[in-house]
C-alpha positions in Angstrom: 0.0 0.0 0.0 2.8 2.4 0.7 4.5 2.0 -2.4 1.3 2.0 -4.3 1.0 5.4 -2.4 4.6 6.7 -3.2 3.8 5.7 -7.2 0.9 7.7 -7.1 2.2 10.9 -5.6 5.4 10.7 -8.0 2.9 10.4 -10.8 0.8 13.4 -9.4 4.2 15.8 -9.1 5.1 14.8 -12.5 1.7 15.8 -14.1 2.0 19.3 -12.4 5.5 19.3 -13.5 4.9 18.9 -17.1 1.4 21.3 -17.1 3.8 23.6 -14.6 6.7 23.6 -17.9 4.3 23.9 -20.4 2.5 26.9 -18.6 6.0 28.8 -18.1 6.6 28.3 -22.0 3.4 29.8 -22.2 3.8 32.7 -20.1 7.2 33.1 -21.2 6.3 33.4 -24.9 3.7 35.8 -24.0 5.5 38.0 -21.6 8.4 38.5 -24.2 5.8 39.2 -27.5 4.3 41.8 -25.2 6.9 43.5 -24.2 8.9 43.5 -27.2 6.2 45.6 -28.8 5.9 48.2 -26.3 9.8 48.8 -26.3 9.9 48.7 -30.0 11.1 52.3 -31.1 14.7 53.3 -31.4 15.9 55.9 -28.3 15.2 55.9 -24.9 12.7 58.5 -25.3 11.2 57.2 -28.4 11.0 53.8 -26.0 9.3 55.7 -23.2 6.9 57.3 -25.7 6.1 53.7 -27.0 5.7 52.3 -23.2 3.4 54.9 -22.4 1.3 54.0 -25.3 0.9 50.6 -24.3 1.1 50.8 -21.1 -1.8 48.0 -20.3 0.4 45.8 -22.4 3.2 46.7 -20.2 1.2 46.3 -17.3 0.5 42.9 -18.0 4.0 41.6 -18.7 3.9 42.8 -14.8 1.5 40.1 -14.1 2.8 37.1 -16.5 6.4 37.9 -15.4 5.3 36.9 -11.8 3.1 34.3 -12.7 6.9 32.8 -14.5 8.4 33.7 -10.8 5.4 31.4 -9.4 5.9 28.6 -12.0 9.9 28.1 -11.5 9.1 27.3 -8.0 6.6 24.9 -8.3 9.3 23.2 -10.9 11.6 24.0 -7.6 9.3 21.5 -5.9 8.3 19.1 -8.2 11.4 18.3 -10.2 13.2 17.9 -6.4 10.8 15.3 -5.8 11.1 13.5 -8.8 14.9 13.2 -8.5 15.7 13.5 -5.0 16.1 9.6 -4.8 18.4 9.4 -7.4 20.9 11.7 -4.9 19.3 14.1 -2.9 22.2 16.6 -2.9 22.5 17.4 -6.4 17.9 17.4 -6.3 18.4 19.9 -3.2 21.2 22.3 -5.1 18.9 22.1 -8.4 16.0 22.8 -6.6 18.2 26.2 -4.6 19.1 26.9 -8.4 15.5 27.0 -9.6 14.8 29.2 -6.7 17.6 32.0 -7.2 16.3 32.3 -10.9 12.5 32.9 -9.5 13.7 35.4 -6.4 16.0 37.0 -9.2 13.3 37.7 -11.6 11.3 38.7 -9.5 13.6 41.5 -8.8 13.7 42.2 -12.2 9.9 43.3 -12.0 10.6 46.3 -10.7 13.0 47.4 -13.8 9.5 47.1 -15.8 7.5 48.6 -13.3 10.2 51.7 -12.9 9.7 52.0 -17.0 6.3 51.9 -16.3 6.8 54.9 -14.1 9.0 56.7 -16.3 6.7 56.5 -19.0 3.5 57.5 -17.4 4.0 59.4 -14.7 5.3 62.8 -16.6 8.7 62.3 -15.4 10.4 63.8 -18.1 13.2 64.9 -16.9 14.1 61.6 -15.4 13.5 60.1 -19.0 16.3 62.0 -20.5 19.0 61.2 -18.5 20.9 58.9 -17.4 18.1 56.5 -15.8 16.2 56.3 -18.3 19.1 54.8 -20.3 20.1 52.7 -17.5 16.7 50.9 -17.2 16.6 49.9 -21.3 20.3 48.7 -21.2 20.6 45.5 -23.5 20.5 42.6 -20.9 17.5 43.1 -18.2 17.4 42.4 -14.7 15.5 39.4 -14.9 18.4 37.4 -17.3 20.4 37.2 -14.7 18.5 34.3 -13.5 19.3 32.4 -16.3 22.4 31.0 -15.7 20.3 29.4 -12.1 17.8 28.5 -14.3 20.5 26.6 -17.1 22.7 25.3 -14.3 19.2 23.9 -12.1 18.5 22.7 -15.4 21.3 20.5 -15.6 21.6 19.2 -12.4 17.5 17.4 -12.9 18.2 17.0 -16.3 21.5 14.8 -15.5 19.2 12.9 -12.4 16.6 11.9 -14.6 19.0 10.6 -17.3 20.6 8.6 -14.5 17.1 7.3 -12.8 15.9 6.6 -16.2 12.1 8.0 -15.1 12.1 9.9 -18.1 13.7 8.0 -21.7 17.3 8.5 -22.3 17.2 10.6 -25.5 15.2 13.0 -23.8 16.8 13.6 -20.9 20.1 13.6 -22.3 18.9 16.3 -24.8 18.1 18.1 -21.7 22.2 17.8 -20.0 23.2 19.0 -23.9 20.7 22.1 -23.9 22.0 23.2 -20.6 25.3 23.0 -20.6 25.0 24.8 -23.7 23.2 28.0 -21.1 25.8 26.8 -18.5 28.6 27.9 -20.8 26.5 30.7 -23.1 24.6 32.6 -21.1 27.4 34.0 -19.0 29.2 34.6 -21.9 26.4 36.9 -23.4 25.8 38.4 -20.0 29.3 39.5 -19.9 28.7 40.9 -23.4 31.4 38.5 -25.5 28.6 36.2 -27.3 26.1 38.6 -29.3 23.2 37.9 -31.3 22.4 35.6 -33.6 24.4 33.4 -31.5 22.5 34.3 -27.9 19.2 33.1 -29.7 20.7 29.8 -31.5 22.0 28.7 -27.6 18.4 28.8 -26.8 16.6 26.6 -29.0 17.7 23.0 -27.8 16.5 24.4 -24.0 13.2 25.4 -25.6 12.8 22.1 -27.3 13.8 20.1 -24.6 11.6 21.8 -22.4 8.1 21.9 -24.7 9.1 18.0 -25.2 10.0 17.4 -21.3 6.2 19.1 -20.2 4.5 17.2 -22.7 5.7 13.5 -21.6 5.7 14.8 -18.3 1.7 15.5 -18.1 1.0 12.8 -20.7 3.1 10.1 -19.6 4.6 10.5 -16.1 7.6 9.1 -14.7 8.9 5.6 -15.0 10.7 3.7 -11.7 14.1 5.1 -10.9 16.0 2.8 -11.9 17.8 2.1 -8.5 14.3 0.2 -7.6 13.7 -1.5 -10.7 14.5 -5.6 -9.4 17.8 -6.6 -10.4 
């Protein structure tokens, strides 16, 4: 009965999991369509001017930025117990990683709501200097979660190719993508990779991640292998 149990709940944190995954691609998508439109012009003024215009739009990249911050710690959660069997240090530092990237974007919330500011509360002044340019620099706040996010990434991504819950290809697609962030994304944050090549970096995690929620909510896990019989 208590295994019967155990199976149960392991299949229950593995169908939030993959709706959790699928819902943060969602949000993600969303949050970065939205606000790409309302920071569309050329200048930091001409920016402003557009934020102001679309400031609703704005508004809600607020609200789907937090519900990612929500979302990366019930993958905190769930992906810890998936893979805490399999070694419960490495689950416990993956699951710390996948915290630090939601407490760091979350900090990166107020960069958008200080725009917001800026933009509609007749600070002009404050626009045309140095702030205003500050706030629109290149890299935001919020990617400076990435690298917790690539390295948490890696660490359950490397636990579930050893446990064998989810199949080999897949989860070794997901150690690949990651290390790929592991070793990019500082690199861009420092400013050495530049685009097209900060984009191209991305596109295993994003595959690897749509395909990961998917056989997670469909699917579930299988046995670790460490309690499969001999």
């Amino acid at each position: 009965m208590e295994n019967l149990t155990t199976e149960t709940s392991r299949q229950f944190y593995a169908k939030v999991a993959g709706f959790t995954i699928l819902f943060y691609i969602a949000v993600g998508l969303t949050s970065v369509t939205l606000y790409s439109r309302a920071t569309g012009a050329e200048g930091t003024n001409a920016i402003l001017a557009d934020i102001a215009s679309h400031a609703t739009a704005v508004g809600m990249t607020v609200i789907l930025e937090l519900l990612e911050c929500f979302s990366a710690l019930v993958l905190a959660v769930t992906l810890y117990r998936l893979t805490r069997d399999e070694s419960q240090e490495l689950a416990m530092l993956g699951m710390v990683c996948r915290v630090c990237e939601s407490v760091l974007a979350a900090i990166g919330i107020r960069t958008t709501l200080a725009l917001l500011w800026l933009a509609t509360g007749g600070h002009a002044a404050a626009a045309n200097g140095a702030l205003g340019a500050f706030l629109l620099m290149p890299i935001p706040t919020a990617m400076i979660g990435s690298p917790f996010f690539a390295l948490g990434s890696m660490i359950f991504s490397y636990l579930m190719l050893r446990s064998h819950i989810v199949p080999v290809p897949l989860a070794g697609l997901g150690v690949v993508a990651s290390a790929l962030l592991v070793a990019g994304v500082p690199l861009q944050l420092a400013g050495f990779l530049k685009a097209p090549v900060t984009m191209w970096i991305w596109i295993p995690m994003f595959a690897f991640q749509f395909l990961l929620g998917l056989w997670l909510l469909i699917k579930g896990v299988a046995t670790p292998a460490s309690r499969q019989p001999a």
